[in-house]
C-alpha positions as CSV (number, residue, x, y, z in Angstrom):
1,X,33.5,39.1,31.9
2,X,29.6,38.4,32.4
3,X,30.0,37.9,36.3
4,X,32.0,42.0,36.5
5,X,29.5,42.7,34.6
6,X,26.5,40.9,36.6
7,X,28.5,43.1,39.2
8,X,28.2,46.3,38.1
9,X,24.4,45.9,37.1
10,X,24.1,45.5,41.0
11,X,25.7,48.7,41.3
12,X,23.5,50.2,39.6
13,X,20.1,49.0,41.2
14,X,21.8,50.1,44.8
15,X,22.7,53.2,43.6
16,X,19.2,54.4,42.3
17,X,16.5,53.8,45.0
18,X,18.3,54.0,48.3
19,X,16.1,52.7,50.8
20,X,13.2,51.7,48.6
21,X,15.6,49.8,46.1
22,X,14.6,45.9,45.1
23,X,17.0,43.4,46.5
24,X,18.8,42.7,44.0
25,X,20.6,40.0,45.9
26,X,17.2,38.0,44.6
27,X,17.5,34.8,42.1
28,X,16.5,35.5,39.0
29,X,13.6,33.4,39.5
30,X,11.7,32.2,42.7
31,X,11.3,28.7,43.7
32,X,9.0,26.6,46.1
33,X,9.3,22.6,46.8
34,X,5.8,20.9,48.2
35,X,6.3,18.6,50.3
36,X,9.8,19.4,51.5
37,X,10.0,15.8,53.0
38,X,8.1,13.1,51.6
39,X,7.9,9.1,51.4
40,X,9.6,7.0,48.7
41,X,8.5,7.0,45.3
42,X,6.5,9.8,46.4
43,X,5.6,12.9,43.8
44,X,7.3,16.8,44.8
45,X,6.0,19.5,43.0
46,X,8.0,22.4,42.1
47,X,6.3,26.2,41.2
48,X,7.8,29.5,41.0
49,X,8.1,32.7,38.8
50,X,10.1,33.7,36.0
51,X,9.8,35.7,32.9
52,X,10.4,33.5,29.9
53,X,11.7,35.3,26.1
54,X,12.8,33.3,22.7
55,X,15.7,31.6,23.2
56,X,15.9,32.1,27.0
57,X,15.5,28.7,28.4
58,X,14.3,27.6,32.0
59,X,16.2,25.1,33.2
60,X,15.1,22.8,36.4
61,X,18.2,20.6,38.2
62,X,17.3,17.8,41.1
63,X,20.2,16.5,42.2
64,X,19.7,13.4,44.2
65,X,21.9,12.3,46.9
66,X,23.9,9.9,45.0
67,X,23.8,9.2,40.7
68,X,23.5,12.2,38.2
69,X,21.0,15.3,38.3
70,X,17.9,15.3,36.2
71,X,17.8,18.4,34.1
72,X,14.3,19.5,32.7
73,X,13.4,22.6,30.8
74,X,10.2,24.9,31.8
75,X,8.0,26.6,30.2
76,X,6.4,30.1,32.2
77,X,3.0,30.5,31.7
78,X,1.2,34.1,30.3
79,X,2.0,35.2,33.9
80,X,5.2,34.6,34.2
81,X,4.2,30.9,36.6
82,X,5.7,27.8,36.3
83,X,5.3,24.2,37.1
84,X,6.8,20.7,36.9
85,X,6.5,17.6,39.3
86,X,9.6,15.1,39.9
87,X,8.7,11.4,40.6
88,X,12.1,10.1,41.0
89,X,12.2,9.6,44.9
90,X,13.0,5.9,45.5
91,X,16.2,6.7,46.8
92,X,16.7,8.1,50.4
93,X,18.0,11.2,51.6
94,X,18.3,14.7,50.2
95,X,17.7,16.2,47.1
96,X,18.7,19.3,46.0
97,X,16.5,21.7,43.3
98,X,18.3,24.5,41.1
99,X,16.2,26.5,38.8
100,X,18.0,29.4,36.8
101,X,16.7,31.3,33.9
102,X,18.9,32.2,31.2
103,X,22.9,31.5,31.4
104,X,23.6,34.4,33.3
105,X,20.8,34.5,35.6
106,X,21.2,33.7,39.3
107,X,19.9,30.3,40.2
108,X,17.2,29.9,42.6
109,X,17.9,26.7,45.2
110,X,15.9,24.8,48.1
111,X,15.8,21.4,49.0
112,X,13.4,18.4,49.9
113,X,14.3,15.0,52.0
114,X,12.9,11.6,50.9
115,X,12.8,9.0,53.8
116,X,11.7,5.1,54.0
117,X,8.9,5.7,56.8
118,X,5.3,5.3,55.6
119,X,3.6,7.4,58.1
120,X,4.6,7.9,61.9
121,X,1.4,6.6,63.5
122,X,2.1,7.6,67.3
123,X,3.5,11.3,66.3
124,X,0.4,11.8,64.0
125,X,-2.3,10.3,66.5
126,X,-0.4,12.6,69.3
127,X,-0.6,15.7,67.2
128,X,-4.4,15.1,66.8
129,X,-4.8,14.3,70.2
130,X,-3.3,17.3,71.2
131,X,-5.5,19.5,68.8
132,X,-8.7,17.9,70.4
133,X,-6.9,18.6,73.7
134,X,-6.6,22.2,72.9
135,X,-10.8,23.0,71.8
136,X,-11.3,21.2,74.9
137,X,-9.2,23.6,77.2
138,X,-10.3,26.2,75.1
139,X,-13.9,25.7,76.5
140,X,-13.3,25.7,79.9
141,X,-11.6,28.5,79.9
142,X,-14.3,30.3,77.9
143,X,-16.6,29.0,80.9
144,X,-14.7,30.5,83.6
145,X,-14.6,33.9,81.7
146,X,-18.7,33.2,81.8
147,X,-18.9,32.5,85.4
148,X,-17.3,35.6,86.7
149,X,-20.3,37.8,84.7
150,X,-22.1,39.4,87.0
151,X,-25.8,37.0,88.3
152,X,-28.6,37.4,85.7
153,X,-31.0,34.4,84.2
154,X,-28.7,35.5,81.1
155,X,-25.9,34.8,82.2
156,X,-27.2,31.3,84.2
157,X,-28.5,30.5,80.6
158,X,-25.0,31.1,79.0
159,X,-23.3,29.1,82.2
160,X,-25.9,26.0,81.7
161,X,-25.2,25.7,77.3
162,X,-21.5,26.1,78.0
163,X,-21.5,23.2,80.6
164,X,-22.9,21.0,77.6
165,X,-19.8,21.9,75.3
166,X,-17.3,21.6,77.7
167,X,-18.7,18.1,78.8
168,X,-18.9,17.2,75.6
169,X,-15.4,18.9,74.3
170,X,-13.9,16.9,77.0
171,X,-14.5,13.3,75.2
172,X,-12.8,14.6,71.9
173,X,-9.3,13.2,72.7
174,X,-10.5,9.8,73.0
175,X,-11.9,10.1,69.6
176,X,-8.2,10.0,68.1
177,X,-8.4,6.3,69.1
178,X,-10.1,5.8,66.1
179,X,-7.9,7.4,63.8
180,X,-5.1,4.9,65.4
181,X,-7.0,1.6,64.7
182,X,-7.4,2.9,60.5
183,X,-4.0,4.2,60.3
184,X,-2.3,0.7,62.2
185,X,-4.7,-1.4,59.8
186,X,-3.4,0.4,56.6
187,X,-0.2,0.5,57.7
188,X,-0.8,-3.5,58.4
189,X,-1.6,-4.2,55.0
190,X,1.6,-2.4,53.7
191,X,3.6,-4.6,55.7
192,X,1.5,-7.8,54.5
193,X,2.4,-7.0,51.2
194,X,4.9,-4.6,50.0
195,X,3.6,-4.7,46.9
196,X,0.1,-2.5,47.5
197,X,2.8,0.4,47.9
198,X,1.5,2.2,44.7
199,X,-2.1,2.3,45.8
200,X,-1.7,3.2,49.3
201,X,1.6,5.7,48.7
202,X,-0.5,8.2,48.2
203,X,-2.8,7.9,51.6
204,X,0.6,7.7,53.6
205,X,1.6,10.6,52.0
206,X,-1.6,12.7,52.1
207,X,-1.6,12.2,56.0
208,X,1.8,13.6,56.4
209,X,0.6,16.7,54.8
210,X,-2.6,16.9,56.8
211,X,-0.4,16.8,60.3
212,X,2.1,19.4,58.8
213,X,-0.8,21.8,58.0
214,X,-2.6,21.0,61.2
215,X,0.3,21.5,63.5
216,X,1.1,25.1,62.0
217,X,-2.6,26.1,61.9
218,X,-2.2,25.0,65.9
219,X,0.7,27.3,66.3
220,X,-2.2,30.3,64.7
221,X,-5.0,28.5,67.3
222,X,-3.4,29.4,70.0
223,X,-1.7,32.6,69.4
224,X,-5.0,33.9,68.8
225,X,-6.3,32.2,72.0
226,X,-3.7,33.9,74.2
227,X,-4.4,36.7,72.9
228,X,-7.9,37.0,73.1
229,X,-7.3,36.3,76.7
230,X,-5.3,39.7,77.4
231,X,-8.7,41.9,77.3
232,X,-10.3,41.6,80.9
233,X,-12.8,43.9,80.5
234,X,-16.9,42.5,81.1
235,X,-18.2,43.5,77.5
236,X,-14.6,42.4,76.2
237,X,-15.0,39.0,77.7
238,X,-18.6,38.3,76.3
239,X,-17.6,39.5,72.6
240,X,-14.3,37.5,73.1
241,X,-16.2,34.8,74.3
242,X,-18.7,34.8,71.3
243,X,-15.4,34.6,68.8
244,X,-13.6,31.9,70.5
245,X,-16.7,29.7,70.4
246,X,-17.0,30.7,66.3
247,X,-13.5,29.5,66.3
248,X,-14.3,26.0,67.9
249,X,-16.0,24.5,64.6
250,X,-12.6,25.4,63.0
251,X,-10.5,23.7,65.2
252,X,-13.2,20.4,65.4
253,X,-12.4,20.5,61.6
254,X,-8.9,20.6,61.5
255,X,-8.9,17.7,63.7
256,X,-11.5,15.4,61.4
257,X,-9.6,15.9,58.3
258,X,-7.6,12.5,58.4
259,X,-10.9,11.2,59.9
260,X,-12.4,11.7,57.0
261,X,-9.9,11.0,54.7
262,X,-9.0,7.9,55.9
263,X,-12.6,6.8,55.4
264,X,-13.1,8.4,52.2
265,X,-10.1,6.8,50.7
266,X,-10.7,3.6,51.8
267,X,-14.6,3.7,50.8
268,X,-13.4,4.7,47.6
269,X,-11.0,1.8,46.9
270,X,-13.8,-1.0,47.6
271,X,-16.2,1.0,45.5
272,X,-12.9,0.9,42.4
273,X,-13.4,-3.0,42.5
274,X,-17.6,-3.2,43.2
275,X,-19.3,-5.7,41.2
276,X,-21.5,-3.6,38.8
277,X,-23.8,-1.8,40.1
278,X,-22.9,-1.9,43.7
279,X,-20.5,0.9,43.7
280,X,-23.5,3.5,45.3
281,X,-23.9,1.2,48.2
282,X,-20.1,1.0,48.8
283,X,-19.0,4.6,47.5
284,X,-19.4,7.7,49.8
285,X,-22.7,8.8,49.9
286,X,-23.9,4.9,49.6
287,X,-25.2,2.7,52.3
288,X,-21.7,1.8,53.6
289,X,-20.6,5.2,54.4
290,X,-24.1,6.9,54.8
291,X,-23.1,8.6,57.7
292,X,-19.9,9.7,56.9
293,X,-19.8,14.1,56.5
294,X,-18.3,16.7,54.2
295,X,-14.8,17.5,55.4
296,X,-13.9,21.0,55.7
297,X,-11.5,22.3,52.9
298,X,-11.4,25.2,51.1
299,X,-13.6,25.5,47.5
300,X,-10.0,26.0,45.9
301,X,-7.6,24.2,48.0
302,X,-4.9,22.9,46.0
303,X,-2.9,19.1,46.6
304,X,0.5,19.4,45.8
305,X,0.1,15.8,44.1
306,X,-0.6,17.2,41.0
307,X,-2.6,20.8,42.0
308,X,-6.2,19.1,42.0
309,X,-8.8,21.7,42.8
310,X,-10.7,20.5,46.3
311,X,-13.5,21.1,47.7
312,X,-13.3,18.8,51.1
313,X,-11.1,16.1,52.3
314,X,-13.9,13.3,51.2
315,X,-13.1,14.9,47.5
316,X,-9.5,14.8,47.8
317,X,-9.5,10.7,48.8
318,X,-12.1,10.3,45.7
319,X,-9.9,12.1,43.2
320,X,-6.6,10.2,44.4
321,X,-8.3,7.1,44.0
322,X,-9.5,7.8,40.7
323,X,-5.4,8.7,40.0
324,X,-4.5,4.8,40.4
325,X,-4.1,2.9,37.4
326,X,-6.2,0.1,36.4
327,X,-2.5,-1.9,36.4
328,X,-2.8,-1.7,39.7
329,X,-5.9,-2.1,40.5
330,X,-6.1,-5.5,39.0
331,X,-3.0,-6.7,40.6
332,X,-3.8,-9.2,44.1
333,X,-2.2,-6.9,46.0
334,X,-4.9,-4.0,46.2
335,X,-7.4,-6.7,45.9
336,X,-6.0,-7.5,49.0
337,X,-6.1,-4.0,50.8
338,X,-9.6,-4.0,49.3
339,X,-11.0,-6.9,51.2
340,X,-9.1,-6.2,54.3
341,X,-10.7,-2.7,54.7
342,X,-14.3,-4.1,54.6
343,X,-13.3,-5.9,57.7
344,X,-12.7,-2.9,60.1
345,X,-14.1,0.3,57.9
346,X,-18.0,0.2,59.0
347,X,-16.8,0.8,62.6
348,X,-15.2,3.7,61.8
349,X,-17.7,4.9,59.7
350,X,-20.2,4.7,62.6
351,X,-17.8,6.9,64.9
352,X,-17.8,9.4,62.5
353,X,-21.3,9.0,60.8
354,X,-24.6,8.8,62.1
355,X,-25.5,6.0,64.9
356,X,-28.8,4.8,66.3
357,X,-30.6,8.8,65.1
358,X,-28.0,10.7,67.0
359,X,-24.9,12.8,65.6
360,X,-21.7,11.7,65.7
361,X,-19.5,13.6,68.5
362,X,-17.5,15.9,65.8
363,X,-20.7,17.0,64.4
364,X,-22.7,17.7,67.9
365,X,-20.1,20.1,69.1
366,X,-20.2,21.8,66.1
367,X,-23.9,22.4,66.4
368,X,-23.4,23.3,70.4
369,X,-20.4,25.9,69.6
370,X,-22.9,27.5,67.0
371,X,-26.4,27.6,69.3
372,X,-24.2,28.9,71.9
373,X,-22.3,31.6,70.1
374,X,-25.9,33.0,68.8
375,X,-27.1,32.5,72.2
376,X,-24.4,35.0,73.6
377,X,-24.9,37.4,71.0
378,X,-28.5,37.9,71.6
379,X,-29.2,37.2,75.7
380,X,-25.9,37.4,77.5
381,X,-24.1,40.6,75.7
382,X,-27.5,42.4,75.3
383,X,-28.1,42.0,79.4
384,X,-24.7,43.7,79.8
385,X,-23.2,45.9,77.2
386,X,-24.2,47.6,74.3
387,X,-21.9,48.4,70.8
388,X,-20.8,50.7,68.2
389,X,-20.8,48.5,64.8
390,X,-20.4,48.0,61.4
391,X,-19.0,48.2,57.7
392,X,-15.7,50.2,56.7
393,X,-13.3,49.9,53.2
394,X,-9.9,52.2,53.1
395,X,-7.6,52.0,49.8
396,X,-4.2,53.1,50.0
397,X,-2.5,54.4,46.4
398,X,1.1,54.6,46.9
399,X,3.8,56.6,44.4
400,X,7.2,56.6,43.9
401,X,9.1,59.1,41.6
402,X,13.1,59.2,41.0
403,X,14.8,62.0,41.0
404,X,14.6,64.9,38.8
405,X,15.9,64.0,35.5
406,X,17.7,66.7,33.2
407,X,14.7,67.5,31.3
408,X,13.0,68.0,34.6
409,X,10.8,65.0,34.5
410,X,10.6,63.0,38.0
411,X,9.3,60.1,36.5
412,X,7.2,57.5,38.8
413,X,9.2,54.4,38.8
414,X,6.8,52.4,41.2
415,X,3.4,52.3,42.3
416,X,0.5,49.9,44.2
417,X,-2.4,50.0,45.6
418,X,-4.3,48.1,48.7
419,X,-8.0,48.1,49.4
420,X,-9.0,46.3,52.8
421,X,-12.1,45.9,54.0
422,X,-13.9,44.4,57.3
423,X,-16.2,46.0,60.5
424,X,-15.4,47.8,63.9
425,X,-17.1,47.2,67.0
426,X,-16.7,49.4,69.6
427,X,-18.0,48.3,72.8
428,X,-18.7,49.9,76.4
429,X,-21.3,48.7,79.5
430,X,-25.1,49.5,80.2
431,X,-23.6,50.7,83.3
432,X,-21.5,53.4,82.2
433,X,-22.6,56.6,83.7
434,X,-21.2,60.4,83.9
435,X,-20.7,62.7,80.2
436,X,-17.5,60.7,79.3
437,X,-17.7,56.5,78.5
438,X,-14.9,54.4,78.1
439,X,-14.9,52.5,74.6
440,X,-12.9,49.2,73.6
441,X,-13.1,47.4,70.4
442,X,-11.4,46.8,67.6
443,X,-10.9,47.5,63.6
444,X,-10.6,43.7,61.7
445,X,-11.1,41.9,58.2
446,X,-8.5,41.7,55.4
447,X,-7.2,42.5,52.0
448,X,-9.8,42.4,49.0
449,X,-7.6,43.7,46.2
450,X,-3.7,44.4,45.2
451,X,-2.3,46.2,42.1
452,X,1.0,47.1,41.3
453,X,3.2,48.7,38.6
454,X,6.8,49.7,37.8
455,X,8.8,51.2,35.7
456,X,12.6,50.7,37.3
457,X,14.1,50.9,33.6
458,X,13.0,55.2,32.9
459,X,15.9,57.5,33.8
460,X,18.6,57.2,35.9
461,X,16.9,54.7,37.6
462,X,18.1,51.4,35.6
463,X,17.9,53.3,32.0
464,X,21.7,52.8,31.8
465,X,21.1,49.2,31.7
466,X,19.3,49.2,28.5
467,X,20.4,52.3,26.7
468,X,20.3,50.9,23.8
469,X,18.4,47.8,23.8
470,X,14.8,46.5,25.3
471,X,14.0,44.9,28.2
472,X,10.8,42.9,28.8
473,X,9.3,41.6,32.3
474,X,5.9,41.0,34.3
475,X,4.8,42.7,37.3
476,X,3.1,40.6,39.7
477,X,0.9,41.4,42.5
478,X,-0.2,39.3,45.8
479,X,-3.6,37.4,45.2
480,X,-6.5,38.7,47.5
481,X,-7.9,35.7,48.8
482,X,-9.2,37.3,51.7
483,X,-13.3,37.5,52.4
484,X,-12.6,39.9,55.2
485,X,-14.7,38.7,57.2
486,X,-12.5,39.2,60.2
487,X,-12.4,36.8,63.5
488,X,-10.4,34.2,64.5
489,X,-11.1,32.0,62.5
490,X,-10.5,34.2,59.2
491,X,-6.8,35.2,61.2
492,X,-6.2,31.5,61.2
493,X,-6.1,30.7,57.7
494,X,-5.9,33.7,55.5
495,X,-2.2,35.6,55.0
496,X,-4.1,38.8,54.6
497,X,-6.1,39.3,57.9
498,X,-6.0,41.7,60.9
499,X,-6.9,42.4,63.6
500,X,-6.3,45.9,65.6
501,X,-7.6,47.0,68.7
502,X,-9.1,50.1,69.3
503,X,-9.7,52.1,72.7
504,X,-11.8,55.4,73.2
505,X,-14.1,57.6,74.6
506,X,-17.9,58.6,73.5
507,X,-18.8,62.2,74.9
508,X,-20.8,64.9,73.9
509,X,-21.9,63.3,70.6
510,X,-18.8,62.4,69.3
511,X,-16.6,59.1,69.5
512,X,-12.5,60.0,69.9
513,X,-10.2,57.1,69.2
514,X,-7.2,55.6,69.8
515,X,-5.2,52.7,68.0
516,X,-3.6,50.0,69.6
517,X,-0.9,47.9,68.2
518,X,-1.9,44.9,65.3
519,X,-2.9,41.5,67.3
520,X,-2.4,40.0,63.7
521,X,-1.6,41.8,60.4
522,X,-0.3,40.7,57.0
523,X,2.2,38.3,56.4
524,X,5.1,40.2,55.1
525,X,6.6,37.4,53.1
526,X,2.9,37.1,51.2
527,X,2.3,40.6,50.8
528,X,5.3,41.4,48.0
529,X,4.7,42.3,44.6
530,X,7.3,40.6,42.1
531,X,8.8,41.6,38.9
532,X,10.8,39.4,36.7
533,X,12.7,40.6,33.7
534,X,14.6,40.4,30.6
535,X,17.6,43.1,29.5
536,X,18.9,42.5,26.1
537,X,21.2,45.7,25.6
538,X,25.2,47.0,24.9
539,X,25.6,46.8,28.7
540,X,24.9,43.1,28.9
541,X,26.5,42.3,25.4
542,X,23.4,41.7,23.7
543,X,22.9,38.6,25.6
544,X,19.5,38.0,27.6
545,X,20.1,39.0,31.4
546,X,17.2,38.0,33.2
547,X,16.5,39.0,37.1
548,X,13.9,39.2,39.6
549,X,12.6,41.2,42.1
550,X,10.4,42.1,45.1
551,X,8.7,45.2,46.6
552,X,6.9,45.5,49.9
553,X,3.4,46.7,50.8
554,X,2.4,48.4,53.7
555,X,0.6,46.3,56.1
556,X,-3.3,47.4,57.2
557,X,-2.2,48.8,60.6
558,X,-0.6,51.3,58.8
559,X,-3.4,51.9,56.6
560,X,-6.1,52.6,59.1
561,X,-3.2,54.6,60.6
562,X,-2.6,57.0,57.7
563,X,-6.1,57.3,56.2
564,X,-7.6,58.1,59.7
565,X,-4.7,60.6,60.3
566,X,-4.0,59.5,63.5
567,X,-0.8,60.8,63.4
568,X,-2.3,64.4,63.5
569,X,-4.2,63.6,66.6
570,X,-6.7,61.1,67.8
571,X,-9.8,61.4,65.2
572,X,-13.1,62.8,65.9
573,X,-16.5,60.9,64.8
574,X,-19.4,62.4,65.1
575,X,-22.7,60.2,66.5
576,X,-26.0,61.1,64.7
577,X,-28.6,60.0,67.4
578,X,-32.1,59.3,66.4
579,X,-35.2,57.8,68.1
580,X,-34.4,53.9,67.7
581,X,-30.5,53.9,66.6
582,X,-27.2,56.7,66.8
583,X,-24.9,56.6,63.6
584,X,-22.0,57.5,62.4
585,X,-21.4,57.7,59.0
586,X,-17.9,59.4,57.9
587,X,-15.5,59.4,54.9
588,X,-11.8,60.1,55.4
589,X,-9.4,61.6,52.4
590,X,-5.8,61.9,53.3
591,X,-3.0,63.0,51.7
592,X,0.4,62.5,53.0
593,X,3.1,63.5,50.3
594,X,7.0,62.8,51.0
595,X,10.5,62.5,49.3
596,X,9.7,61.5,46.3
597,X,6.5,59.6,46.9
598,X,2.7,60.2,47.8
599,X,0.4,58.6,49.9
600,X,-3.3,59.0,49.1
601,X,-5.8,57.3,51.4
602,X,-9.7,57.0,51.7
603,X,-11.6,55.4,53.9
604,X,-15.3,55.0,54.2
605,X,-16.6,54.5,57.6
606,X,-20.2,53.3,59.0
607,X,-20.8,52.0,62.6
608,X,-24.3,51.9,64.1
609,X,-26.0,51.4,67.5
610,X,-27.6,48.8,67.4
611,X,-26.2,47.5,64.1
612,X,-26.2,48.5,60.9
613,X,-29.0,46.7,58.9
614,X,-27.6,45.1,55.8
């Protein structure tokens, strides 16, 4: 009976909201395994969504590949968030996860893989290798776009600084040497003796994670490299120029994470077993690893060994170490690891540290990258081009109504809004001459806020469903962690950014736009709101039917499209031009009602020549 009438529930969602309708094909909770492959006896951790009621129980399955499942109830949190972590992972293969809330909900499933391997030396050293291979190509390509500026002592200036990077980008593969000789050590000692496994799991495991995220975030490195190569124009190549050097600290530091948590970690374990007072020579920070750095890492980063909050790599090797039990830290066996690190850990240390008064490699291209990007800001663009830029926020408010009901209420059954935020820089040549000059540019940052509200169960939408009973659930929106700061960089690593290019003309006192297609834009699997429920009514028997769904959100392309009105024509901004600086300063309203929804968007717009003081 429950699944005909599971059946005709889902009649009734298609029914309602044509085109706009939730899926109701969705699992009546949402489920996410980190890592999805993992050593043995390593820890998964297992989040998702669901709306939790008395007497509705959420119920986690793992199924391993051979023996019976483990079954564990969850608890949601306020917001509707769960959590749970499964240790049981000593036997290889694949394990399968089932969460389901309620009886009669629809299961959510996904899957992880435990194998024997520790860590995979040669493919992790060659995917760092490969990353420092990439910065360095990136450089010399940079410096070609350079050379073929026209001649100025500007431009000679930029040629000589980027010479310096690229001669010194060009050494950065050999540095994954290094990260070779302390990954074969460790993995020496776990041979050794088998029994250190529960203090150096957690290193091996760590590691794997760091050369997951680093080969995706190389996938983002050079999409944005190839297309940042596309514009060809002289004032396009400088600013591009400028951005792909930002970006080179980024990459440098993608590549030094297992540096530095290999150090970290292992600096940490001799400090766990210091006579007293020692542990500030051994520890990071002390005379032992005096030189090693601050890892990059997001403030709020979170491991999926237990979601610590981070704040670099350095931090995440102290905070694991802390997590190992004094039962094993007073076994011989990570005594052992102990003295065997001391033996090879201050030569890695100086690699990465300081040596003899001068900075270690990862650190001096860091410092190049950024003299050199402020360099072409100031001398080389200046010499050349000049540009249009500064501040804009738009907010789109989006309605939905259902039809008109017999009373003749049309009642709004979902609604969000989006506010984004970032600059646009519109650039054209010195050179230009004639009434009419040719602008390029582009409109970039990211999303700074989400809301979102439903109300699915009001009139014929899926009021049948409950006549008669109550229904519960939680609306939640996408987080905006986006500082909208724009660039490659921010395109990199938030799910949020974008990136749009803009072409135009300036004449007669006004500047007249057009809008390219998005070079990056949300991701659409991020930006969904979510709603889980509970229906206890005559239609479901007056048992608890719980479900989820998901609605989209526009993505910033169309945004800037709709609250600019582009689709009535290219906009119009007027330039205020004064003695020192021309401005434009313009606010957009726009209204753009349909079937049974409105659009309201505003936009607030300021670009200055030269830029806008803050």
């Amino acid at each position: 009976m429950m699944r005909y009438l599971i059946i005709a529930i889902a009649c009734v969602f298609a029914r309602a909201l044509a085109a706009q309708e939730p899926d109701t094909s969705d699992a009546s909770v949402t489920l996410s395994v980190a890592p999805q492959e993992l050593a043995k006896n390593g820890t998964v951790t297992i989040t998702g969504l669901a709306y939790s009621q008395p007497g509705v129980h959420i119920s986690m399955s793992v199924t391993p590949p051979s023996g019976e499942a483990t079954v564990v109830d969850l608890t949601a949190n306020a917001s509707g968030r769960y959590t749970s972590t499964f240790v049981k992972t000593s036997t290889e293969g694949e394990y399968k996860v089932s969460v389901q809330a309620g009886k009669q909900g629809a299961p959510a499933r996904s899957t992880f893989t435990v194998r024997s391997y520790i860590v995979d030396i040669d493919e992790d050293v060659a995917d760092n290798k490969a990353l420092l291979e990439v910065s360095a190509s990136f450089v010399s390509a940079v410096k070609k776009g350079v050379d073929n500026m026209p001649d100025s002592p500007a431009r000679t200036g930029m040629e000589s600084q980027l010479s310096s990077l690229d001669e010194e980008t060009q050494k950065l593969p050999d540095q994954s040497a290094k990260l070779t000789q302390a990954l074969a050590n460790v993995k020496q000692m776990m041979t050794e003796r088998p029994d250190a496994a529960p203090a150096l799991q957690p290193f091996f495991d760590h590691l794997a994670q760091l050369d997951e995220r680093a080969k995706q975030e190389r996938k983002d490195i050079d999409k944005q490299i190839a297309e940042s190569e596309k514009s060809l124009a002289a004032c396009d190549v400088i600013d591009h120029a400028t951005e792909g050097i930002k970006a080179v600290p980024q990459m440098i530091a993608i590549a030094k994470r297992p540096f530095d948590f290999a150090v970290a970690f292992i600096t940490n374990m001799a400090a766990s077993v210091a006579p007293p007072g020692a542990e500030g020579s051994i520890g990071a920070g002390g005379k032992l690893a005096s030189g090693l750095p601050k890892a990059a890492g997001s403030p709020k980063e979170a491991l999926a060994e237990g979601d610590i909050e981070l704040g670099s790599e350095t931090e995440v090797a102290e905070r694991l170490v802390d997590r190992i039990p004094e039962s094993v830290r007073s076994t011989a066996a990570y005594k052992f690891v102990v003295a065997e690190s001391k033996s090879f850990l201050p030569s890695i240390v100086d690699g990465l540290g300081e040596r003899n008064g001068s900075l270690h490699l990862f650190t001096q291209v860091t410092k190049l990258a950024g003299d050199i990007a402020a360099y072409a800001n100031e001398q080389l663009f200046a010499q050349y081009c000049e540009k249009f830029e500064g501040p804009f926020t738009a907010v789109m408010e989006a309605h939905f109504y259902s039809k008109p009901q017999p009373d003749g209420r049309s009642p709004e059954w979902w609604s969000y809004t989006t506010t984004i935020a970032g600059k646009m820089v519109l650039r054209y040549p010195k050179s230009a001459t004639g009434k009419a000059v040719a602008l390029s540019g582009q409109i970039e940052g990211g999303a700074t806020r989400f809301t979102y509200k439903e109300n699915v169960f009001d009139g014929d939408l899926f009021g049948k469903m409950m006549k008669g009973g109550v229904v519960e659930r939680v609306d939640i929106p996408p987080a905006a962690t986006d500082d909208a700061s724009g660039g490659m960089v921010n395109a990199m690593t938030s799910p949020t950014a974008f990136y749009i290019p803009l072409t135009g003309q300036f004449a007669n006192g006004a500047i007249t736009l057009t809008l390219g297609d998005a070079r990056t834009d949300f991701n659409e699997s991020y930006t969904k709101a979510h709603t889980a429920y509970v229906v206890t009514a005559p239609s479901t028997v007056m048992l608890p039917v719980m479900g989820h769904f998901t609605l989209p959100y526009k993505d910033a392309h169309w945004i800037v499209y709709s609250a600019m009105d582009f689709k009535d024509g290219a906009p119009v901004l007027t330039v205020a031009s004064g003695t020192k600086a021309m401005k434009v300063d313009r606010t957009f309203d726009t209204r753009h009602p349909g079937a049974q929804n409105l659009g309201h968007y505003t936009m607030h717009l300021t670009l200055c020549n030269p830029g806008c003081s803050k």
